[in-house]
VOTIKE-114851 format. One record per residue (C-alpha): residue in three letters; y, x, z; residue number from 0. Coordinates in steps of 0.25 Angstrom, whole numbers, plus 5000, padded with zeros to 4 digits. Example, Ala and Ser with C-alpha at 12.3 -4.5 7.8 and 13.67 -1.06 7.14 Angstrom:
% VOTIKE-114851
<site aa="ALA" y="4982" x="5049" z="5031" i="0"/>
<site aa="SER" y="4996" x="5055" z="5029" i="1"/>
//
This chain:
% VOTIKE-114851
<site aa="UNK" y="4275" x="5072" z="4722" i="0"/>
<site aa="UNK" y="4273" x="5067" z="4736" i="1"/>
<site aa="UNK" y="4279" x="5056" z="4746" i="2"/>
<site aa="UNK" y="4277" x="5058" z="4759" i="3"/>
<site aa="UNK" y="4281" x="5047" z="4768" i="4"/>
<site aa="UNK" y="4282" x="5049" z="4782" i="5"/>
<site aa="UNK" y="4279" x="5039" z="4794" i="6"/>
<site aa="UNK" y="4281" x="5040" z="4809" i="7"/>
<site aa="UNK" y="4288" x="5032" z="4821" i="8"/>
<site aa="UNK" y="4301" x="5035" z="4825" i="9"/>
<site aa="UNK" y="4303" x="5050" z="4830" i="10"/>
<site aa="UNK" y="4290" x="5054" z="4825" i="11"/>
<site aa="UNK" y="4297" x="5065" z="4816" i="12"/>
<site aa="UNK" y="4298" x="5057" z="4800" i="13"/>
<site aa="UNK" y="4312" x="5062" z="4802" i="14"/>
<site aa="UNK" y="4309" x="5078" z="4804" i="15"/>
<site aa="UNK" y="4299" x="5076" z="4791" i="16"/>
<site aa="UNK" y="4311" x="5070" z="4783" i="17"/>
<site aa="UNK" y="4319" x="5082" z="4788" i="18"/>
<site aa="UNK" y="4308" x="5092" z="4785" i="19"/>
<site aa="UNK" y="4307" x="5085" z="4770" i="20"/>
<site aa="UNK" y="4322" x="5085" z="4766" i="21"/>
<site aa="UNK" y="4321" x="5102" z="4772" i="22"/>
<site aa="UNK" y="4311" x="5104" z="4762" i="23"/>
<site aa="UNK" y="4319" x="5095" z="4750" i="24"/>
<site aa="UNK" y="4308" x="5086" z="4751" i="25"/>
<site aa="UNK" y="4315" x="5073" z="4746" i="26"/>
<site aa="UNK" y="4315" x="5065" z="4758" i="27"/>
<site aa="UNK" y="4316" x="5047" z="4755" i="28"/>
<site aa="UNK" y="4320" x="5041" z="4769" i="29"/>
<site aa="UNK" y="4316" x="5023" z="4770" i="30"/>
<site aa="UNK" y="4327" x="5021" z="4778" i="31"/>
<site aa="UNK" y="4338" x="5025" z="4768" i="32"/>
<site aa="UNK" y="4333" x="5012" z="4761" i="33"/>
<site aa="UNK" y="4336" x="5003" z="4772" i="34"/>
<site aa="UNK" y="4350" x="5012" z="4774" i="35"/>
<site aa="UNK" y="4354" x="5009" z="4760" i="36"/>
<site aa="UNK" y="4350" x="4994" z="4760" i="37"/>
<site aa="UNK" y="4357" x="4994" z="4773" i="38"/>
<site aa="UNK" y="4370" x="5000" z="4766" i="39"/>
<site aa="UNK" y="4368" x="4990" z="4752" i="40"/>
<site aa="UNK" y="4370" x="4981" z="4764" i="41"/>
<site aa="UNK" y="4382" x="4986" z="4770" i="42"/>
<site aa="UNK" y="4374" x="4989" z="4783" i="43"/>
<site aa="UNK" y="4376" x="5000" z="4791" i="44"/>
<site aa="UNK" y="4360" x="5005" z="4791" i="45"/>
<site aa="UNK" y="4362" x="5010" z="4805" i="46"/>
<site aa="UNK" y="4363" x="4997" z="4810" i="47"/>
<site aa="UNK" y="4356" x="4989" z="4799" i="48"/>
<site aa="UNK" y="4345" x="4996" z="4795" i="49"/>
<site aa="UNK" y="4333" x="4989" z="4803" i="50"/>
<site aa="UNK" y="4337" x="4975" z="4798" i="51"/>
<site aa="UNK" y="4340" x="4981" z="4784" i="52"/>
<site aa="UNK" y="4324" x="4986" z="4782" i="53"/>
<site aa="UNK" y="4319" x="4974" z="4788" i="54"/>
<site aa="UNK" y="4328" x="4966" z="4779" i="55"/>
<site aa="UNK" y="4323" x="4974" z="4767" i="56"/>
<site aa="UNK" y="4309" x="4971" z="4769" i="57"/>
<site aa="UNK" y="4314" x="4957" z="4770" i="58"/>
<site aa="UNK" y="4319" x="4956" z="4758" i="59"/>
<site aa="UNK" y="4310" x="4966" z="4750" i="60"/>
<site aa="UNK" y="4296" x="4966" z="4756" i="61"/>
<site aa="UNK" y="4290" x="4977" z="4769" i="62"/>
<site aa="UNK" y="4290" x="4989" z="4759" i="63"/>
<site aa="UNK" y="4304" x="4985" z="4755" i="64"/>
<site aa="UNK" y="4309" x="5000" z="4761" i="65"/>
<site aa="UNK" y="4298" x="5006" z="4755" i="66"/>
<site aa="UNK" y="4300" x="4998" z="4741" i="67"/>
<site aa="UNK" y="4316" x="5005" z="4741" i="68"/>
<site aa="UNK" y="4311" x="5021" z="4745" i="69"/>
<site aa="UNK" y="4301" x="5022" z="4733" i="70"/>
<site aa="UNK" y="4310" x="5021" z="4723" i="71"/>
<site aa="UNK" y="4318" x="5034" z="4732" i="72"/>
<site aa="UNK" y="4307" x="5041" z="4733" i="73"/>
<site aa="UNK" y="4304" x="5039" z="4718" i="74"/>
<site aa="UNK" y="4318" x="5045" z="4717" i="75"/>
<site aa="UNK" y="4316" x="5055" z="4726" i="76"/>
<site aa="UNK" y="4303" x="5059" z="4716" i="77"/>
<site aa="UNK" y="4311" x="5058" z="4704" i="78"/>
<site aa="UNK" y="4322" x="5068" z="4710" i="79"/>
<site aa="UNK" y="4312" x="5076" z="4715" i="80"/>
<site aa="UNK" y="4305" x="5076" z="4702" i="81"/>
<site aa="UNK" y="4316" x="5080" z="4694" i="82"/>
<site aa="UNK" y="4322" x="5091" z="4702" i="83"/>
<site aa="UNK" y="4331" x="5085" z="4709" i="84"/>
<site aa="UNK" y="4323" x="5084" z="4722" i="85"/>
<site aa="UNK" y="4322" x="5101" z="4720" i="86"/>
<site aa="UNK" y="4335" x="5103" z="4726" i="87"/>
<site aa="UNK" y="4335" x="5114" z="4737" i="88"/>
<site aa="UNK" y="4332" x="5110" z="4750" i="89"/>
<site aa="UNK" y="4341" x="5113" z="4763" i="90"/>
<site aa="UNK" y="4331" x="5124" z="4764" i="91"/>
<site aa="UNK" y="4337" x="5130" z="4750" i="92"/>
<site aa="UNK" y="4323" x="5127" z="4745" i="93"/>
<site aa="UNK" y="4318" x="5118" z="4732" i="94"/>
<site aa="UNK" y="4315" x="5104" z="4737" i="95"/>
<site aa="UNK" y="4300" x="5099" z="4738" i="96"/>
<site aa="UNK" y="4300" x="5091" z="4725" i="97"/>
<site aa="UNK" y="4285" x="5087" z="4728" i="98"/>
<site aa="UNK" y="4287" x="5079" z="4740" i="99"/>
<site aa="UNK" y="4296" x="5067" z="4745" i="100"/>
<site aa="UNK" y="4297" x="5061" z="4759" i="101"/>
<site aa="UNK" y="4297" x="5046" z="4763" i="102"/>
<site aa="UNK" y="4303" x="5044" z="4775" i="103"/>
<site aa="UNK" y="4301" x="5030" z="4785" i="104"/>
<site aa="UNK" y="4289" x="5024" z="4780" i="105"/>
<site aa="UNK" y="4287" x="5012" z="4790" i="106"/>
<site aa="UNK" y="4279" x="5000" z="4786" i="107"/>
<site aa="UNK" y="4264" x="4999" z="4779" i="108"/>
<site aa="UNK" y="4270" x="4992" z="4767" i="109"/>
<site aa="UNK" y="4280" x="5006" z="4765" i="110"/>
<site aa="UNK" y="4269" x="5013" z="4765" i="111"/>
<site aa="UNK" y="4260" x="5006" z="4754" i="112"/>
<site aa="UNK" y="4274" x="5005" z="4746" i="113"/>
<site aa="UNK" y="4275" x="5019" z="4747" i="114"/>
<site aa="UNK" y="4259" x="5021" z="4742" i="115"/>
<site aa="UNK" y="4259" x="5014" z="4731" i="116"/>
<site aa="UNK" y="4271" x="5018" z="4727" i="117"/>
<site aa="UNK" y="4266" x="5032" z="4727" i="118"/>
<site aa="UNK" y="4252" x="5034" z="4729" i="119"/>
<site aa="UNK" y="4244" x="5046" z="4734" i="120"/>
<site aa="UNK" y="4259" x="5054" z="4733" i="121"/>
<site aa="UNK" y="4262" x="5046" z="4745" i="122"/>
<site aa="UNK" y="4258" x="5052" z="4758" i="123"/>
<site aa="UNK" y="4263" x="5046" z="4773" i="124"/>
<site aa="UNK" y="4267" x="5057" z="4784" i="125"/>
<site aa="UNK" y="4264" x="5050" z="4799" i="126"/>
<site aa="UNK" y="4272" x="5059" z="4808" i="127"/>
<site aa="UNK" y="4265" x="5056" z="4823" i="128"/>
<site aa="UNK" y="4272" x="5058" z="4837" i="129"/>
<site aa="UNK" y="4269" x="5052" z="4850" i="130"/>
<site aa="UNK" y="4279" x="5041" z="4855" i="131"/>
<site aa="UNK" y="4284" x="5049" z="4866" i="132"/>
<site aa="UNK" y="4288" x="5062" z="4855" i="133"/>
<site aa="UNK" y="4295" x="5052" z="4847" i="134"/>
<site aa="UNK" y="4305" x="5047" z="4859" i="135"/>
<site aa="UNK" y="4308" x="5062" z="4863" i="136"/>
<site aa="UNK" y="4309" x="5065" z="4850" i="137"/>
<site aa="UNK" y="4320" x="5053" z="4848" i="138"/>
<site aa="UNK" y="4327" x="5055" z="4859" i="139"/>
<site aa="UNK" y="4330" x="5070" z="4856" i="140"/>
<site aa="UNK" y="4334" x="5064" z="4841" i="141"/>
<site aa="UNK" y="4345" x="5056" z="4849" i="142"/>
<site aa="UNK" y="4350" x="5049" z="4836" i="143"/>
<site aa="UNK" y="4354" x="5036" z="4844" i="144"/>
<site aa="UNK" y="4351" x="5029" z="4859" i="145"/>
<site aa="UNK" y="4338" x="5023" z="4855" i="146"/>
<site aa="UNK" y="4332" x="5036" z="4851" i="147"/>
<site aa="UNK" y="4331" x="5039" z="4865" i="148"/>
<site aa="UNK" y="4325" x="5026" z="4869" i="149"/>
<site aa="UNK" y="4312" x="5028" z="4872" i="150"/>
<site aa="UNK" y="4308" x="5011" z="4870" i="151"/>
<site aa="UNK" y="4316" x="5010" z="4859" i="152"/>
<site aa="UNK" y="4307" x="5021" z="4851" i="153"/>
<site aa="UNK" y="4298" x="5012" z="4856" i="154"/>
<site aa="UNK" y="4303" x="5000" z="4849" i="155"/>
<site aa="UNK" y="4306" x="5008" z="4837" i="156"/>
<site aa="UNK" y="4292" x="5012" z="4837" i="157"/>
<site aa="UNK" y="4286" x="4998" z="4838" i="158"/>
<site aa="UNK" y="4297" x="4992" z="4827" i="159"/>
<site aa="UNK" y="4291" x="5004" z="4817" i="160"/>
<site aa="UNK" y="4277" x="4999" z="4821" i="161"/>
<site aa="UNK" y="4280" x="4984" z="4820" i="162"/>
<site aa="UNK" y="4284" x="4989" z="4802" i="163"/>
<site aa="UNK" y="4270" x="4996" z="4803" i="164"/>
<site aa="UNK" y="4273" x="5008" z="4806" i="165"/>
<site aa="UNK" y="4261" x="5012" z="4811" i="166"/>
<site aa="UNK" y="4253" x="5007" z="4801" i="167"/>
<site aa="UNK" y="4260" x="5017" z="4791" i="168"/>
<site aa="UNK" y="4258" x="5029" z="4801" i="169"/>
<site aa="UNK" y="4244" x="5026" z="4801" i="170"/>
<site aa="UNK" y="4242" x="5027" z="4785" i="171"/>
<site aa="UNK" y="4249" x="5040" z="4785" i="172"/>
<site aa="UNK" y="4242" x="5052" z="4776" i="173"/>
<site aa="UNK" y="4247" x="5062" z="4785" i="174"/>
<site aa="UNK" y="4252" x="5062" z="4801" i="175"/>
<site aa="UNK" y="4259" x="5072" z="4808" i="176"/>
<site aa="UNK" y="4259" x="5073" z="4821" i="177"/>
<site aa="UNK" y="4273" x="5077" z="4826" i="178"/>
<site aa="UNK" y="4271" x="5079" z="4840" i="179"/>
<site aa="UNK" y="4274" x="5096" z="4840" i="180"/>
<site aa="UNK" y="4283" x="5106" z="4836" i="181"/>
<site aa="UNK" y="4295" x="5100" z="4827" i="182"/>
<site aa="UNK" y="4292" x="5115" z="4818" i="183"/>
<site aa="UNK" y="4279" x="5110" z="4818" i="184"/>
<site aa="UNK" y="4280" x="5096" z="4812" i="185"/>
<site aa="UNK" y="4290" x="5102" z="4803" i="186"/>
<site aa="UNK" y="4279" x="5112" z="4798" i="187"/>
<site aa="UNK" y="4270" x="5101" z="4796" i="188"/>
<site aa="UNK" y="4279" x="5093" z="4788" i="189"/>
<site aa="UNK" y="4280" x="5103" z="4780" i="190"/>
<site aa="UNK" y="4266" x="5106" z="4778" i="191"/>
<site aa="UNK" y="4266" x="5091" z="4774" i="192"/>
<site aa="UNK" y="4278" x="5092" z="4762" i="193"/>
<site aa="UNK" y="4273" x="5105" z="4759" i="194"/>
<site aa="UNK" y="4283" x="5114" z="4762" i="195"/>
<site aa="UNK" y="4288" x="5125" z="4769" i="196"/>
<site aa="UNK" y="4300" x="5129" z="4780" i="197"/>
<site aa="UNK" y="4310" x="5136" z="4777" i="198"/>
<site aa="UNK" y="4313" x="5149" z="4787" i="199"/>
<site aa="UNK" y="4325" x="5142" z="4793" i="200"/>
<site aa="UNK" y="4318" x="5130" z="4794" i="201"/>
<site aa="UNK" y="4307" x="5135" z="4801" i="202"/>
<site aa="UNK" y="4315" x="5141" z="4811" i="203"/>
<site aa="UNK" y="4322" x="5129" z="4812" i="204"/>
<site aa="UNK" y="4309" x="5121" z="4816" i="205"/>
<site aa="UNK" y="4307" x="5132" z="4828" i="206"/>
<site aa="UNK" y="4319" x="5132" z="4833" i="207"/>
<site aa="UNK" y="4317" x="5115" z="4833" i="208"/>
<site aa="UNK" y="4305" x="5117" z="4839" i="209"/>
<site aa="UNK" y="4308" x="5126" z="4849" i="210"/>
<site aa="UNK" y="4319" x="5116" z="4854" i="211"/>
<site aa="UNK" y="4310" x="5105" z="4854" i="212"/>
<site aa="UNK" y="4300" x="5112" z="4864" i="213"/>
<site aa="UNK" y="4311" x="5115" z="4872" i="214"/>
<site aa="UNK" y="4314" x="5101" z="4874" i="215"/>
<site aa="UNK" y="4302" x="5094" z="4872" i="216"/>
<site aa="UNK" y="4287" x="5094" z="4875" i="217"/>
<site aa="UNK" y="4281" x="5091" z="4861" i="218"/>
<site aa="UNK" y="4285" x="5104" z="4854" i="219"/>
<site aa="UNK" y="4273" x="5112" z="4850" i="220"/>
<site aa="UNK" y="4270" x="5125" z="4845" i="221"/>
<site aa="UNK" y="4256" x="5120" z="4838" i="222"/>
<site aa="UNK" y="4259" x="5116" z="4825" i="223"/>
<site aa="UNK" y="4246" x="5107" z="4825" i="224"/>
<site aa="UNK" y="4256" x="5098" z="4835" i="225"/>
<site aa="UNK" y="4261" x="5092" z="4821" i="226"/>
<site aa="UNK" y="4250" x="5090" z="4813" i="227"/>
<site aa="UNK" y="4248" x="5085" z="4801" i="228"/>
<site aa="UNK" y="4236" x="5076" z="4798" i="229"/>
<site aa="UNK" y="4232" x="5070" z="4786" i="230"/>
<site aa="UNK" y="4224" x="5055" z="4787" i="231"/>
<site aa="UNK" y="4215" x="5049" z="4778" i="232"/>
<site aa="UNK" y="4220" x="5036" z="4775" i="233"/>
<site aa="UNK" y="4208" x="5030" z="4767" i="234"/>
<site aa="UNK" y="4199" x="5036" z="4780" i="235"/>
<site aa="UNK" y="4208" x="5025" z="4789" i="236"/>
<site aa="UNK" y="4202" x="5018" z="4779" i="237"/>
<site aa="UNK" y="4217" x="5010" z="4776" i="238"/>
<site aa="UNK" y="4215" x="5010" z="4762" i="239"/>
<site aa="UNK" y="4230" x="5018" z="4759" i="240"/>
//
């Protein structure tokens, strides 16, 4: 069994890999639903509470309190996974990856050690990379909401992330992947990463996506090598993880 766990600033592409994961019936564990069910046991709207909620839950329950509540769902997400139930077809009618499940919204060093000890060298960290600039076109397209086409409040997000230690986990990551090309390209490396394989629709899918992000944007790429996957050596950092 492996958990993967996946870091990046905002717009950096964690929310494509999640995509690429649930597609392939990977189980996909998402940090945030912690802080939306607290918010909820609260009788707090999450979309307006959820901030103060996480920082209230490390208050009361240490840095790695966000962290301490998603183990035991990703031991569930095991178990289920384990027993069969995690072998369900997939949207693509294919079996589900029962090998693999993905952690999404690592944060803060302290998440990170949670996470190691809580399951050793199964534990790998993604680091998806993208220049500041990507990242706000790449927003601004999203359009989810105002701010996501505020260029200084990316910036503030970014620093806020930073200020949790953000960057310190990004860092420590086994593996980065550059997300700076073609959106069929990053989805091929993601896959190369889980270990799994596009489906014929899908894949026409990622061309036709791509095609339209070259159309309407400079960053698209043919080269597949514009998404790269490396692999770091931790111990050569000489970190000690």
């Amino acid at each position: 069994m492996r958990v993967i766990g996946t870091v990046g600033l905002p717009g950096s592409g964690k929310g494509e890999v999640a995509t690429v994961a649930d597609e392939a019936g990977i189980p996909v564990v998402v940090m945030g639903d912690v802080i939306r069910e607290a918010c909820r046991n609260r009788g707090l709207d999450p979309a307006e509470h959820h901030g103060r909620i996480a920082g209230k839950l490390r208050e009361e329950e240490g840095p790695d309190a966000i962290a301490a509540r998603t183990v035991p769902r990703i031991r569930e997400a095991i178990e289920d996974a384990d027993s069969g139930a995690g072998a369900d077809a997939n949207a693509n009618g294919d079996a589900s990856d029962a090998d693999t499940v993905l952690v999404d919204g690592l944060r803060s060093p302290v998440e990170l050690e949670r996470f190691r000890e809580a399951f050793g060298d199964d534990f790998t960290l993604v680091a998806i990379r993208a220049p500041f600039d990507v990242r706000a076109e790449r927003l601004a397209d999203r359009g989810r909401d105002a701010a996501d086409a505020d260029v200084e409040a990316l910036r503030e997000r970014d620093e806020r992330e930073l200020e949790l230690g953000l960057g310190e986990v990004i860092e420590a990551a086994d593996v980065e992947i550059d997300n700076t090309g073609s959106l069929s390209a990053f989805r091929d490396r993601v896959r190369d990463l889980l270990g799994v394989e596009a489906a014929a629709d899908d894949a026409e899918s990622d061309d036709a996506a791509a095609d339209g992000a070259a159309s309407s944007t400079d960053v698209a790429a043919d080269d597949p090598a514009d998404a790269d996957v490396v692999r770091t050596d931790r111990a050569s950092r000489g970190d000690g993880s």
